[in-house]
MMTF fields as JSON, N, C-alpha, C and O atoms, coordinates in Angstrom:
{
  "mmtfVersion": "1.0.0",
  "mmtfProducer": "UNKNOWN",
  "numBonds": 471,
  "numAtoms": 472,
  "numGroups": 118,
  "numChains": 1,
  "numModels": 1,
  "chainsPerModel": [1],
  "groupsPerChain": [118],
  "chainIdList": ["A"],
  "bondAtomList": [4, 2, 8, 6, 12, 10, 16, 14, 20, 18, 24, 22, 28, 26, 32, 30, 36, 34, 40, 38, 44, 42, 48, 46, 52, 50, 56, 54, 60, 58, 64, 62, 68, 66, 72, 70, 76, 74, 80, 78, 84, 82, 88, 86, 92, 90, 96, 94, 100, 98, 104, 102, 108, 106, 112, 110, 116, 114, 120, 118, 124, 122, 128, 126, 132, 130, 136, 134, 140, 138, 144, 142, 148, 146, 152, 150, 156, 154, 160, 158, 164, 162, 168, 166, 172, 170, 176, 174, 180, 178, 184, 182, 188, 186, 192, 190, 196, 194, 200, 198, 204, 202, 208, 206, 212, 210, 216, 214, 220, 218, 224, 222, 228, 226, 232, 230, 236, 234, 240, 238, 244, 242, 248, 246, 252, 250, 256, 254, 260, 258, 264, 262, 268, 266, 272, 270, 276, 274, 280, 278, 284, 282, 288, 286, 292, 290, 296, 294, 300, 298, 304, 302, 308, 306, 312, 310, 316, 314, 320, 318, 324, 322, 328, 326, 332, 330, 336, 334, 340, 338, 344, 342, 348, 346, 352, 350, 356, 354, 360, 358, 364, 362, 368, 366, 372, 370, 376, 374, 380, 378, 384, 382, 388, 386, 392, 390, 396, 394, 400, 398, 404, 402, 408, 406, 412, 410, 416, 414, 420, 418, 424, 422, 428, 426, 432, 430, 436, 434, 440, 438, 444, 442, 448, 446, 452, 450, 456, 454, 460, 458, 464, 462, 468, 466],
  "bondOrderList": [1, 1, 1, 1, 1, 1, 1, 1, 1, 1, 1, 1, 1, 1, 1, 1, 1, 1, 1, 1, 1, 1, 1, 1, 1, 1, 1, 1, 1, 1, 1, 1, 1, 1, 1, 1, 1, 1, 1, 1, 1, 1, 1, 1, 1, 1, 1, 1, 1, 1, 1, 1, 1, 1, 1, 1, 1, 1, 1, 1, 1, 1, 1, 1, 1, 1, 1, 1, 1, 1, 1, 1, 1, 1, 1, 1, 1, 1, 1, 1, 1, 1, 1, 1, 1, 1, 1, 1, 1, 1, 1, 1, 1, 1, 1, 1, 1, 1, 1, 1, 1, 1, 1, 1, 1, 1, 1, 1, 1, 1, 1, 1, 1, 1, 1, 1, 1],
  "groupList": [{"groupName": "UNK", "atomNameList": ["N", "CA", "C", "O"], "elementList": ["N", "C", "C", "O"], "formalChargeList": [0, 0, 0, 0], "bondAtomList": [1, 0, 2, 1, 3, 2], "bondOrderList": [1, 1, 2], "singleLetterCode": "X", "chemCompType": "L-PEPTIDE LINKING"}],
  "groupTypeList": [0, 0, 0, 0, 0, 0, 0, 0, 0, 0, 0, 0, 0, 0, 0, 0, 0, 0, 0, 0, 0, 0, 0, 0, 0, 0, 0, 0, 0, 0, 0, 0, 0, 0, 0, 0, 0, 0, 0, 0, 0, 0, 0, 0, 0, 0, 0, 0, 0, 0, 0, 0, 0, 0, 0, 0, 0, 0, 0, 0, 0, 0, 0, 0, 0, 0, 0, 0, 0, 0, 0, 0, 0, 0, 0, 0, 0, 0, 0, 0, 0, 0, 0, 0, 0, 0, 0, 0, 0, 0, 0, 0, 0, 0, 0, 0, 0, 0, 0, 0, 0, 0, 0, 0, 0, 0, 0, 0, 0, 0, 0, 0, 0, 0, 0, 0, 0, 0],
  "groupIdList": [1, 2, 3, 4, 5, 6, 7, 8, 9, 10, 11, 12, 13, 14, 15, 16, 17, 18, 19, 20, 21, 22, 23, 24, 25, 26, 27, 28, 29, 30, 31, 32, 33, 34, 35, 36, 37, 38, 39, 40, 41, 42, 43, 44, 45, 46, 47, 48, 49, 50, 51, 52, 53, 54, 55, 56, 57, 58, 59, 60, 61, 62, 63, 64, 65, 66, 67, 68, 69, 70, 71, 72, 73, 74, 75, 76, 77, 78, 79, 80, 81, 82, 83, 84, 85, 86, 87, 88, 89, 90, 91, 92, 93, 94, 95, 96, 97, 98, 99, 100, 101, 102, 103, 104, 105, 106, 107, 108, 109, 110, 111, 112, 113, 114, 115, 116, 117, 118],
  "secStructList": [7, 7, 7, 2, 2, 2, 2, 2, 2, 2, 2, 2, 6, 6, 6, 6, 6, 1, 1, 7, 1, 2, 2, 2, 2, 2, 2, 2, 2, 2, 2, 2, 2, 2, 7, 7, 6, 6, 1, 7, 6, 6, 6, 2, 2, 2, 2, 2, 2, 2, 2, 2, 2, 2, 2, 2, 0, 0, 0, 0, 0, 1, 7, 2, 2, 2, 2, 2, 2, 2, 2, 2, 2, 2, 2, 1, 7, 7, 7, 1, 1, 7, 7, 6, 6, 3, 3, 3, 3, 7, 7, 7, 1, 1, 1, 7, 3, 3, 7, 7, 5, 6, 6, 5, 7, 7, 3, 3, 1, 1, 1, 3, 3, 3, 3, 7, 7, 7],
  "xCoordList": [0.84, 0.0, 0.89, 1.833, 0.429, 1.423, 0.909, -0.061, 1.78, 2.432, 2.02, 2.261, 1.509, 1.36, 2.466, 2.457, 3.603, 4.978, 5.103, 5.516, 4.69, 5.385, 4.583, 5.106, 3.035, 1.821, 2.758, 3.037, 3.134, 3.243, 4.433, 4.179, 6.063, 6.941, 6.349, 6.803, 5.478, 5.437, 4.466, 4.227, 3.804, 2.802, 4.134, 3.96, 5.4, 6.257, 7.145, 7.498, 7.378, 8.287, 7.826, 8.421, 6.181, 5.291, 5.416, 5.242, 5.657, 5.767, 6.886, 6.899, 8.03, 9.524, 9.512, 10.685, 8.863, 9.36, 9.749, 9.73, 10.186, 10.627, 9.781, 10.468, 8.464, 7.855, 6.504, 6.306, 5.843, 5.074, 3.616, 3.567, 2.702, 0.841, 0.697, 0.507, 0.866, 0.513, 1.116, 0.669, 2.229, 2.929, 2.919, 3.493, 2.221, 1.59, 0.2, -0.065, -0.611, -1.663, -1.852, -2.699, -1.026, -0.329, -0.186, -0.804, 0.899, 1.259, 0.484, 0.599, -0.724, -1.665, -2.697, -3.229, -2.951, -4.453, -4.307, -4.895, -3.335, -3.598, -3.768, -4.533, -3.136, -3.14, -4.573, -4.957, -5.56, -6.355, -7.168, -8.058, -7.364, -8.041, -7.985, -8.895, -6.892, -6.767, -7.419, -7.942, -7.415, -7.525, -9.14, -10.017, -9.136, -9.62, -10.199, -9.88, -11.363, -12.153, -11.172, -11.209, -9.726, -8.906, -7.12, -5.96, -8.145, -6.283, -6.501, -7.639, -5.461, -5.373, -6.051, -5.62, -7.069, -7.284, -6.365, -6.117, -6.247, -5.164, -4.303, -3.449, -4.316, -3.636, -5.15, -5.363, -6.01, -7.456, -8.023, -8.55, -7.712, -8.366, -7.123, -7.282, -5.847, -5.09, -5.196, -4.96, -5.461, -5.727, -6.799, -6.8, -7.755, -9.129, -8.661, -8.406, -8.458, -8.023, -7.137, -7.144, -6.34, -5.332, -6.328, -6.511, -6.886, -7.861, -8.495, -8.279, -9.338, -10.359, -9.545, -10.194, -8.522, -8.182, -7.795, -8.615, -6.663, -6.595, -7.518, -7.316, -9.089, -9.96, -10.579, -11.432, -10.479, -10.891, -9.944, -10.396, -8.619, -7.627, -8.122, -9.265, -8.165, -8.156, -9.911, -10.056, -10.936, -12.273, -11.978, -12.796, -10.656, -11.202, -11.497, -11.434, -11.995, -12.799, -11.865, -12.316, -10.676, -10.278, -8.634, -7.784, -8.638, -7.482, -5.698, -5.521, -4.478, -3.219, -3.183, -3.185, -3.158, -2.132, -3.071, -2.37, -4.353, -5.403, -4.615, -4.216, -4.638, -4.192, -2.761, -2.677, -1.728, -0.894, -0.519, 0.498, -1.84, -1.574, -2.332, -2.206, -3.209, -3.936, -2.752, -2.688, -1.905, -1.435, 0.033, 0.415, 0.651, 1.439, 0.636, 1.37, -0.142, -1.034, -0.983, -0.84, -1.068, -1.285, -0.271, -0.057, 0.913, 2.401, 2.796, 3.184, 2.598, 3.798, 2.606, 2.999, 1.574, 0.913, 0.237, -0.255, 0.364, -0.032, 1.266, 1.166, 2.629, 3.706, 3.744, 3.516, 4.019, 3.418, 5.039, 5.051, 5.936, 6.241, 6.997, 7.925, 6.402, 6.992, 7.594, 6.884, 9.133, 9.96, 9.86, 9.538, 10.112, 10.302, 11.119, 12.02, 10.397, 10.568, 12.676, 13.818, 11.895, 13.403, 13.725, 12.667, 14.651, 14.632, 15.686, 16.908, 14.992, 16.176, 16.189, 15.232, 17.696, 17.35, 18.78, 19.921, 18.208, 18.376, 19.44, 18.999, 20.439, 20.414, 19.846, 20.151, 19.14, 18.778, 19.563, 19.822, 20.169, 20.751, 19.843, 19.913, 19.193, 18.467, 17.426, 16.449, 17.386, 16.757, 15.891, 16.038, 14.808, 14.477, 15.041, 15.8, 15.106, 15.945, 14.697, 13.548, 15.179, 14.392, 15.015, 15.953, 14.89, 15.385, 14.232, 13.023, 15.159, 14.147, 14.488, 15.595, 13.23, 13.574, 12.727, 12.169, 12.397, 12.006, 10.933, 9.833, 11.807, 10.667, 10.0, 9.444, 9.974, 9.155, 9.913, 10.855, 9.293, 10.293, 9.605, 8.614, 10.249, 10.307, 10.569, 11.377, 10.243, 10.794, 10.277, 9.258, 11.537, 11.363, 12.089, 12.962, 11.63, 12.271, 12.57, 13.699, 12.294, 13.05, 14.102, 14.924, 14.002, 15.688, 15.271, 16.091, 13.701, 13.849, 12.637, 11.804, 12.516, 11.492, 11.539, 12.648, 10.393, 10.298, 9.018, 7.792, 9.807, 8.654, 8.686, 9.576, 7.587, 7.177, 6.28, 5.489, 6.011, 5.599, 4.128, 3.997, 3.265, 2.181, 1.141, 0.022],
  "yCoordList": [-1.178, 0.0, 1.248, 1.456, 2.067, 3.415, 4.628, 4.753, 4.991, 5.799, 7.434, 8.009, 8.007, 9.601, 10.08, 10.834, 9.792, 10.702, 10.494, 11.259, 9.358, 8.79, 9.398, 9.674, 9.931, 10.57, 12.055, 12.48, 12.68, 13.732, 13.913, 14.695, 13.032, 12.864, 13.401, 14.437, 12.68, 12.533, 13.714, 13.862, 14.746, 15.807, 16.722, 17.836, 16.553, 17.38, 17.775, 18.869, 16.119, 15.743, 17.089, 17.814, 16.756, 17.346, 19.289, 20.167, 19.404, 20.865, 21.297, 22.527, 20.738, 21.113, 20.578, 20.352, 20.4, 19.903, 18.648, 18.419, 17.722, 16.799, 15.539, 14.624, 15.533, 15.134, 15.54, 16.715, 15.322, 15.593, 15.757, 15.139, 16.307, 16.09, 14.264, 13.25, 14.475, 12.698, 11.601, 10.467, 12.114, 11.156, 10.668, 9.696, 11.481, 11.871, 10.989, 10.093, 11.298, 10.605, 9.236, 8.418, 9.219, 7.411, 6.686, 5.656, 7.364, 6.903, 6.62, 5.615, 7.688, 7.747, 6.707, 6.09, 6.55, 5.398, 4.221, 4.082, 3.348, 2.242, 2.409, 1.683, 3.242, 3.673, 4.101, 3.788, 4.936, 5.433, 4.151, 4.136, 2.997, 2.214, 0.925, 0.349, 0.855, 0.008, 0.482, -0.42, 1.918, 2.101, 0.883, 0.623, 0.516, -0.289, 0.653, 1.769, -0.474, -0.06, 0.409, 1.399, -0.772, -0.624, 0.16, 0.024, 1.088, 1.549, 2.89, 3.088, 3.803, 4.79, 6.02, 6.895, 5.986, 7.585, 8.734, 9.095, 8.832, 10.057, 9.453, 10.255, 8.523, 8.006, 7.989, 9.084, 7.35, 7.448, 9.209, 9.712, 9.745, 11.393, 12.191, 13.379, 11.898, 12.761, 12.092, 12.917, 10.948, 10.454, 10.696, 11.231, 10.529, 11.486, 12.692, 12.98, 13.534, 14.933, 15.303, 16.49, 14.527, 14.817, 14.746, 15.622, 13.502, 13.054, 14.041, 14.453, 14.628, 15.77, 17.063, 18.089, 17.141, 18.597, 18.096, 18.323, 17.4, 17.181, 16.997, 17.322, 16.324, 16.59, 17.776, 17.883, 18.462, 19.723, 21.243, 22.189, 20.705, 21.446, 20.651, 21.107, 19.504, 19.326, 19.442, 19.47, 19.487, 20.35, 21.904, 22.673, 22.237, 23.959, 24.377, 25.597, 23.988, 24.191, 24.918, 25.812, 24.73, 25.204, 26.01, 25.394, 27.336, 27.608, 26.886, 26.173, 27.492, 26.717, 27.405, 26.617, 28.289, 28.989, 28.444, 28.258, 28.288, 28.022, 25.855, 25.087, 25.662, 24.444, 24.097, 23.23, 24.765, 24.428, 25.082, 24.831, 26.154, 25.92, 25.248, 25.284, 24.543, 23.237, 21.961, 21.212, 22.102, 20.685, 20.825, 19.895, 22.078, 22.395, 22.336, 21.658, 22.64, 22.236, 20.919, 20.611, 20.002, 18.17, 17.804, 16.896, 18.447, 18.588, 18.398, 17.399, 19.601, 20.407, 20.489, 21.374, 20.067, 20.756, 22.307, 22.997, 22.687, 24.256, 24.417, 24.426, 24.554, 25.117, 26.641, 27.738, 26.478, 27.762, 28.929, 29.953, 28.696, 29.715, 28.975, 28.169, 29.428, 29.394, 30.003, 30.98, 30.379, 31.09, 31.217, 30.207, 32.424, 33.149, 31.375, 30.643, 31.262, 30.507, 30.058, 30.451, 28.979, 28.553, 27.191, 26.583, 26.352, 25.378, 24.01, 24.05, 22.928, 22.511, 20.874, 20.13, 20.654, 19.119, 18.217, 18.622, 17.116, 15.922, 14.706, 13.996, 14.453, 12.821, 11.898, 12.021, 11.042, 10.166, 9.171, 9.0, 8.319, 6.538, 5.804, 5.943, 5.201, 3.586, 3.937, 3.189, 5.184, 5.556, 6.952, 7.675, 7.209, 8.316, 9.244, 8.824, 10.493, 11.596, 12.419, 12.659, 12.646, 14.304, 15.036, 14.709, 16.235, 17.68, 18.926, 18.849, 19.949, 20.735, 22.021, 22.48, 22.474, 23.773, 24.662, 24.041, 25.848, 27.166, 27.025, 27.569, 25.735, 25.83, 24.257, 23.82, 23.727, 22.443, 21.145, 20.955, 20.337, 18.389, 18.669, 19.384, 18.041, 17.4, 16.097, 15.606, 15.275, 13.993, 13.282, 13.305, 12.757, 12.471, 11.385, 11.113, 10.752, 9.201, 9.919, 9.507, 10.736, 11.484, 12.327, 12.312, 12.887, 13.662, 15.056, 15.754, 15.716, 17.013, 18.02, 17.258, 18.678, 19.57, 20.543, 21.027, 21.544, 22.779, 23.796, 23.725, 24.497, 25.369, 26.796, 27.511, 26.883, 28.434, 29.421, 28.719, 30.415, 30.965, 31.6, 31.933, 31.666, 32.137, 33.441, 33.261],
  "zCoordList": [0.0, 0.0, 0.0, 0.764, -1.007, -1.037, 0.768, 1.515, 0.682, 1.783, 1.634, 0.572, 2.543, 2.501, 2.118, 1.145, 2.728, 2.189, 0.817, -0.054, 0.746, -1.158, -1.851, -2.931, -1.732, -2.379, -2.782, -3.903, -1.311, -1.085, -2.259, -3.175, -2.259, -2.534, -4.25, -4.734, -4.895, -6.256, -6.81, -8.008, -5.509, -5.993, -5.799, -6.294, -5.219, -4.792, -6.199, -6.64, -6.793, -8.194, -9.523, -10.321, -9.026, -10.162, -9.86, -10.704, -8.85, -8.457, -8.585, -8.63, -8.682, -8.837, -10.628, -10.927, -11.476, -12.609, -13.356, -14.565, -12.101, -12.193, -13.09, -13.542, -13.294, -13.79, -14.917, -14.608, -15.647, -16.005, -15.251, -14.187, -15.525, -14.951, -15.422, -14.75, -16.656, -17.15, -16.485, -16.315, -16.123, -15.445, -13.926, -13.435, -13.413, -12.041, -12.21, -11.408, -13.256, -13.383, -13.573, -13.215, -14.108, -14.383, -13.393, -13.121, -12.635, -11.052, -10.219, -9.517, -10.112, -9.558, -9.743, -8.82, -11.054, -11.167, -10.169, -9.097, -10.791, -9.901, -8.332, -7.698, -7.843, -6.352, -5.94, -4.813, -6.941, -6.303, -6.692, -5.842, -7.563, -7.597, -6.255, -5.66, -6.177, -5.171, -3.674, -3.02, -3.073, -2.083, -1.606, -2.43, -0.612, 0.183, 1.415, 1.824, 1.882, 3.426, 4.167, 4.898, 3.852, 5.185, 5.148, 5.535, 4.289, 4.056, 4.995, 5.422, 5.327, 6.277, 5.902, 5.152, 6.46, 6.298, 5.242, 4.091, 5.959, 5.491, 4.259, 3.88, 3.713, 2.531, 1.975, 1.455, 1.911, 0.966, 0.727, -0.265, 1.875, 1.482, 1.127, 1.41, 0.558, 0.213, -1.343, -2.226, -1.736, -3.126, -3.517, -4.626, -3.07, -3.428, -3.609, -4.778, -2.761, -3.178, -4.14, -4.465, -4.694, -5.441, -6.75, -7.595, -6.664, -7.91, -8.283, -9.423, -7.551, -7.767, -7.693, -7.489, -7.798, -8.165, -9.4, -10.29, -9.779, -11.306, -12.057, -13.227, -11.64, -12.777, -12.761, -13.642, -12.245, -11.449, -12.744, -13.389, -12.539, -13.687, -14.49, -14.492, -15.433, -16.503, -17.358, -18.581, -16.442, -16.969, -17.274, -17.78, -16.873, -16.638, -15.933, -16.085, -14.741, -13.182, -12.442, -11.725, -12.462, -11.615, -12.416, -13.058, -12.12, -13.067, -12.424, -11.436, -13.567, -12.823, -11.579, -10.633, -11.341, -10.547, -8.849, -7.854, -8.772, -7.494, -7.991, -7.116, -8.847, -9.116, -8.454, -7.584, -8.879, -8.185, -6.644, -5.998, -6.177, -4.875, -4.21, -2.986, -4.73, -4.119, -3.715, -2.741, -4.9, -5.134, -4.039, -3.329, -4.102, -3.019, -1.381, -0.662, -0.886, 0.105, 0.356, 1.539, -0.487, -0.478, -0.359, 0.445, -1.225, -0.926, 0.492, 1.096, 0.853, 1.682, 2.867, 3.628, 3.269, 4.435, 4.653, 3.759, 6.219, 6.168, 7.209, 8.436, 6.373, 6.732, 7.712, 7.203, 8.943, 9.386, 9.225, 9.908, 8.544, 7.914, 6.311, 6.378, 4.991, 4.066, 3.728, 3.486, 3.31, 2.675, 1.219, 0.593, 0.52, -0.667, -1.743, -1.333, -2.984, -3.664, -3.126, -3.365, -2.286, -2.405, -2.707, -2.548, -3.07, -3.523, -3.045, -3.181, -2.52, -1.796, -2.497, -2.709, -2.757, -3.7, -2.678, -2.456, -2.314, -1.528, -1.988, -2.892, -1.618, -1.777, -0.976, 0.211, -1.237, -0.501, -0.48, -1.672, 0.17, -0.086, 0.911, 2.132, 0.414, 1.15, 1.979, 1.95, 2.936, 3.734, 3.468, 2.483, 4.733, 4.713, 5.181, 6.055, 5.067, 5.477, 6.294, 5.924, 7.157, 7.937, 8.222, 8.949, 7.884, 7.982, 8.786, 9.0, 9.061, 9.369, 8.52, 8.24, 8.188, 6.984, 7.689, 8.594, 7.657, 8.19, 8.993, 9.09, 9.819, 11.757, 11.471, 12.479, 10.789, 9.944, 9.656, 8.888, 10.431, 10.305, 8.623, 8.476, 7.539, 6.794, 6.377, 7.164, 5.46, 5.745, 4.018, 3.329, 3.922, 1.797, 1.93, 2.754, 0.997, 0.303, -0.773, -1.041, -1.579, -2.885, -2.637, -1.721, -3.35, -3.986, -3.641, -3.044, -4.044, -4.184, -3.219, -2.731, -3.055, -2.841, -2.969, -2.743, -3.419, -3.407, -2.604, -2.521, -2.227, -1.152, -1.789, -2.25, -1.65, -1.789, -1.181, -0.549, -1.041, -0.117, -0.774, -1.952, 0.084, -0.287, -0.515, -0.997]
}
């Protein structure tokens, strides 16, 4: 069963560049199909949510810019201080890493993140 961080990790990929929307969507299907009675909360309503904002951008419903600060939100939380577009990229080896960035545990199985301020 996929993981909140790993959700978060790949809406993060998609916000730094690193990936495409399609490719996000891809990633995404099987995950949101599988979710089950018994999977975690908070992993079933952050895939729902992700779901419904991307169909949400791709009707038109919702423009980019409210789009990608939806998708940074699902990202990144409600960071109680974000700093001015800054950009911080990771090695990972084998493990997870936690850091703390402007007052805030972080914590990635990927390489990159990006924060921005609101």
């Amino acid at each position: 069963m996929v993981t909140k961080t790993t959700i978060q990790n790949k809406i993060a990929e998609y916000l730094a560049d690193e990936t495409s929307l399609a490719d996000l969507q891809n990633w995404l299907a099987p995950h949101a199909w599988s979710i089950t009675a018994k999977a975690d909360p908070e992993v079933s309503k952050l895939i729902y949510s992700l779901e419904l904002r991307i169909a949400e951008y791709d009707s038109g419903h919702l423009p980019r810019k409210e789009f990608l600060a939806e998708l940074e939100e699902l990202a990144y939380g409600a960071l109680e201080a974000k700093p001015t577009a800054s950009r911080l990229h990771l090695v990972v080896v084998g493990e997870t890493t936690s850091f703390e960035y402007a007052g805030s545990l972080l914590s990635t199985e990927s390489s990159s993140f990006l924060v921005r301020s609101q």
